[in-house]
N, C-alpha and C positions, 0 to 999 in steps of 0.2 A: 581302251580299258578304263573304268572307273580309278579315282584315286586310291582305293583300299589296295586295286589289282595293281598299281604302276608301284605302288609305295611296296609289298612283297615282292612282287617281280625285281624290283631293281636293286633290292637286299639280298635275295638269294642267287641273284645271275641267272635267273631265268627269260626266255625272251616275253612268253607266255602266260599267262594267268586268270584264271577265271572261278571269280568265290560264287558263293552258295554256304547254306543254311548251318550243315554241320560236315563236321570230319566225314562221318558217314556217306551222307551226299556225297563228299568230293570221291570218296575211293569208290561209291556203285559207277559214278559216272565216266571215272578215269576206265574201267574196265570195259562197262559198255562203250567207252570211246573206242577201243582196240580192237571191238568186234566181238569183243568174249562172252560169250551165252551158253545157252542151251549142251551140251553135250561135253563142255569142256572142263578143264581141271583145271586149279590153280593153287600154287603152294604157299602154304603161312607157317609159322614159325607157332608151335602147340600153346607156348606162354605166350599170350597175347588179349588183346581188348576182345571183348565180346561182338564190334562192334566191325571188326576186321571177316571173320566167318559171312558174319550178317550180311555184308555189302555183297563179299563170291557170292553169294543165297541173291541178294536183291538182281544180281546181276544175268542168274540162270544156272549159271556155274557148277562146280562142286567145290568146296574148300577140302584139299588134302594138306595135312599135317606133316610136319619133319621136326627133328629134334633139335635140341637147343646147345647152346657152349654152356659150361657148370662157370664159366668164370666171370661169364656177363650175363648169362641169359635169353643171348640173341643167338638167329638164325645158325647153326652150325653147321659152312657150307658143304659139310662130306656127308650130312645126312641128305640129301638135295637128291644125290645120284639115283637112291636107292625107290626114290618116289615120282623119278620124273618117265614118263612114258608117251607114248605115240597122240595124247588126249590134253596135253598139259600143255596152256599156253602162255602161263608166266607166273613169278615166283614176286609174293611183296616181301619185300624187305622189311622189317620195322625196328628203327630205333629205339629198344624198352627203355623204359622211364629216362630217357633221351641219353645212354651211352652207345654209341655210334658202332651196328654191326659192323664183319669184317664183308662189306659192301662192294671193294673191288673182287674180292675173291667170288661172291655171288654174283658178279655183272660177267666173271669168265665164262661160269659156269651155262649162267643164262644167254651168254653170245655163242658157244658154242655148242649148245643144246636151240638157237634159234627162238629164243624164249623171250617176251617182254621181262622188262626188271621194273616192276611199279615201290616205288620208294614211300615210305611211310613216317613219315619224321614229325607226327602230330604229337610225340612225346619229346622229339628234341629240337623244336626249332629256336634257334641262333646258335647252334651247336657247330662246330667245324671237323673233320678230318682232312689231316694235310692242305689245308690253308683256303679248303675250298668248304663253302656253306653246307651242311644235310640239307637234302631236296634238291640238290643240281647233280645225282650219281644215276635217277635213274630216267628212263627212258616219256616214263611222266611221274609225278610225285604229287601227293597230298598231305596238306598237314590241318590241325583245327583248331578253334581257341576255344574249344568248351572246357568243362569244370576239372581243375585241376592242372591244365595243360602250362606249359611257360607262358602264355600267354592267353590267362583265363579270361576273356571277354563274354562269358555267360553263354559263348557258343559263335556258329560261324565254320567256314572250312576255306579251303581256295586251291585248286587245283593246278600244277605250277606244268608247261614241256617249253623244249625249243623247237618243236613241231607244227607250221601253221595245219596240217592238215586234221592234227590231233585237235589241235584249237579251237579249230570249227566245227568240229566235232562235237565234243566237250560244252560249247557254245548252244550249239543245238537243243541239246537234251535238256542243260542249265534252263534256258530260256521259257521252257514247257512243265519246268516245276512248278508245282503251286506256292501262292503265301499263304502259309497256314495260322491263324488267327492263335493270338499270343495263350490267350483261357484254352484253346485245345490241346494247345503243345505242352501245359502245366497240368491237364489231365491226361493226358497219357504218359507223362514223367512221374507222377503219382502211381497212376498203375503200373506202369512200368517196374517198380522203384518193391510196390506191395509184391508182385509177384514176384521177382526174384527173392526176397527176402523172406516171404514163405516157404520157397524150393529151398531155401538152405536150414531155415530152419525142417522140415519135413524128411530132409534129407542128410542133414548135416556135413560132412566133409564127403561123401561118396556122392560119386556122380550116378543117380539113377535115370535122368531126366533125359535121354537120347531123344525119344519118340517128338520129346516136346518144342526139343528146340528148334525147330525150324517153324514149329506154329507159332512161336512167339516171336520171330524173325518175320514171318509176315502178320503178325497183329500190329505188331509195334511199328511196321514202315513210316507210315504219319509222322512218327517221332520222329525220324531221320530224313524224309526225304521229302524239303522243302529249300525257298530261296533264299536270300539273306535279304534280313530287313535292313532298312535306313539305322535304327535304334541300334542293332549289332556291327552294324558298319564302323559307326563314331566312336563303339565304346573298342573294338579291336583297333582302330587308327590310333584312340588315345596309348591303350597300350603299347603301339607298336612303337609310340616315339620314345619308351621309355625302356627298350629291351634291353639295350646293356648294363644301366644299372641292375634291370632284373638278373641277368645273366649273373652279375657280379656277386649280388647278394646269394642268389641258388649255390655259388661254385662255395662261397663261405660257410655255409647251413651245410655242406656238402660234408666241407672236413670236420668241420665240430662233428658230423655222427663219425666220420670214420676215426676220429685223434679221438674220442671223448666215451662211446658207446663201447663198454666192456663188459661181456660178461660169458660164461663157461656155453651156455646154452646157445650161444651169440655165432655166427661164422659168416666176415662179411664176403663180396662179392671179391671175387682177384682181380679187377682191375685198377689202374691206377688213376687217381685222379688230377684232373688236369683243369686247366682256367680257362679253355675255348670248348670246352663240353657244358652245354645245357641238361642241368640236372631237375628232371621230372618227380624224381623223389630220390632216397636212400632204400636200397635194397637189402636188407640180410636173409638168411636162412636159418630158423628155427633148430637147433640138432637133436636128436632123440625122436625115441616111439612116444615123448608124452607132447613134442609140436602141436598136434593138432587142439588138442585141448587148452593151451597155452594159448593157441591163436582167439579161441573166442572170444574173449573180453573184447576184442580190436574191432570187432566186423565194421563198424565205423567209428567217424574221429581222426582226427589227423594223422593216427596213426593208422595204418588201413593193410588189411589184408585181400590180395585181388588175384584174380586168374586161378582158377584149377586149368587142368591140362585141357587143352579144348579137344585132342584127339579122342579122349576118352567122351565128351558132352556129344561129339558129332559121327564119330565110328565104334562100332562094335569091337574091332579085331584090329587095329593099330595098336602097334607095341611102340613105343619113345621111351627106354630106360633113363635117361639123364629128364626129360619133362616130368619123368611119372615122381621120380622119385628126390626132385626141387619143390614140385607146387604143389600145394595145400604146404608148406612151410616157411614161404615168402612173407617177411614184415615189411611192409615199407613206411620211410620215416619224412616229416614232410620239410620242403626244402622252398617252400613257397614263403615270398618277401612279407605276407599277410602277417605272418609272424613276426613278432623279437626274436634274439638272443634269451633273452631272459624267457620266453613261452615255449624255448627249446631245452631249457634246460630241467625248466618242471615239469615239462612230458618225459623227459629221460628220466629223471626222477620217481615219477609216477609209475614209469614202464617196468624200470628196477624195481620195482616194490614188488608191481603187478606182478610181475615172473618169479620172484623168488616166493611170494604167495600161494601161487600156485604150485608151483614145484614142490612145496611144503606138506600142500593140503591134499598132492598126488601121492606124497612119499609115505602119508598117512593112513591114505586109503590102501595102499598095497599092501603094507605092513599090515592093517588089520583083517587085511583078508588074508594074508600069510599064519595072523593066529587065529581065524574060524577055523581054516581048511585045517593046521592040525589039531585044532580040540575035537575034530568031529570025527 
């Protein structure tokens, strides 16, 4: 193994390890390591990265959808039952914005339905449950250091099993990726970046765009399905020597939003927070019919609104009542050491402004459409 692979391996208790370019890479490859192609189904959790769908698609798959817990926003393992059928050959896990699914309840689920558990921890690595690391629960795991992650290294993945056969597998595929030349990967991050940002403006909070999303899952591969350079190598080692300070600082940035962020509109996530959780960002929930408009201002900037329901982007007729009626009202707040103390408290400052602004300038528009409708 390279040092990038020996140095994760031997932080998360993994025996196995093998990087490559992005998150993405690692979860197409971890699947196609299992066998999983052409005819088969695999389950995701509907709030999730764009980039999760994408891989099942790169892989042959199908991505099917299940619903979510209202108290974390991760996998809910009772909706699992209702999607898993004779076509389904494993269910990923993923840690949102790194609070730790209920991941042994999903590994029952998945041993006794004969299912792969592919574990997804590219939003919480250095996170623990019960004393043991995210990325050593499932059967193989992937996690990444691209933008935003606990360990933003500008990109990168690494694919973690205690499997040699999975290994050399994995190995295989890995070893037949291209290097993709630095100027191409920052044009297609470009386009990439324009089209989505068009769909939302064109479309705004409704998801019209089904037909499309899968042409843009195969335009876009380039973007995702390359190896890791020398240059991403050194700058995620730099990082990785420094992950518990980073840890430390995330879990601090963590409480200031949950002690400090108040407001009527405001309802944060029910879980509790704790000092061995890797915190990817702060999550709250928007309340009210005027959320969505409230959320504009955010679309980017540290303060960042992410994920519509992907069940709705990729199926016609999936119903998720707890996904449908969370996302498009998710804030998230950022919890990354790039910051001060002090550049969190003028975003909350700012944010507080923002929302009661708006809230204001909505209370005014109703109102004056309450006095056209009776003069006329």
């Amino acid at each position: 193994m390279t040092k990038l692979e020996t140095l994760v391996a031997n932080y998360i208790g993994s025996r196995y390890a093998i990087q490559v370019g992005t998150g993405t890479a690692a979860l197409t490859l971890a699947l196609k390591a299992l066998g999983i192609g052409k005819g088969h189904e695999v389950i995701v959790p509907s709030i999730v990265c764009y980039s999760v769908p994408f891989a099942v698609l790169y892989s042959g798959a199908e991505p099917i959808f299940c619903d979510v817990d209202p108290m974390t926003l991760n996998i809910d393992p009772e909706s699992l039952h209702s999607v898993i059928n004779n076509r389904t050959k494993a269910i990923i896990a993923v840690h949102l914005f790194g609070y730790p699914c209920n991941i042994k309840k999903i590994k029952e689920i998945a041993d006794s339905h004969q299912l792969y558990l592919i574990e997804d921890f590219a939003q919480g690595f250095g996170g623990r449950l019960d004393e043991k690391y995210l990325g050593s629960f499932g059967v193989i795991s992937i996690t990444s250091f691209g933008k935003d992650k606990i360990l933003d290294a500008g990109g990168g993945g690494i694919i973690l099993t205690n499997e040699p056969d999975l290994s050399r597998q994995v190995k295989k595929y890995a070893d037949i990726l291209p290097f993709v030349p630095n100027k191409k990967i920052q044009l297609y991050r470009r386009f990439y970046t324009a089209i989505f940002g068009l769909l939302k403006v064109i479309d705004g909070d409704q998801v019209k765009w089904r037909k499309l999303a899968r042409k843009i899952a195969n335009i876009f591969q380039p973007l995702f399905l390359y190896r890791l350079s020398a240059f991403q190598e050194e700058r995620i080692i730099a990082q990785l020597s420094a992950i518990e300070d980073v840890l430390t600082k995330r879990y601090s940035y963590a409480k200031f939003w949950k002690e400090t962020l108040q407001h009527p509109m405001l309802t944060h996530l029910g879980y509790e927070l704790k000092s061995d959780i890797a915190y990817m960002k702060y999550t709250c929930i928007l309340n009210g019919l005027l959320s969505t408009d409230l959320l504009k201002p955010w679309d980017r900037g540290p303060i960042t609104t992410l994920y519509p329901p992907m069940h709705l982007v990729f199926s016609k007729s999936t119903k998720l009542p707890i996904a449908e009626s969370v996302a498009g009202r998710l804030i998230n707040f950022p919890t990354s050491p790039v910051y001060s103390l002090a550049d969190l408290k003028a975003l909350k400052q700012r944010f507080i402004y923002m929302l009661n602004k708006a809230i204001s300038q909505k209370f005014r528009s109703y109102k004056n459409a309450k006095y056209a409708e009776r003069d006329r």
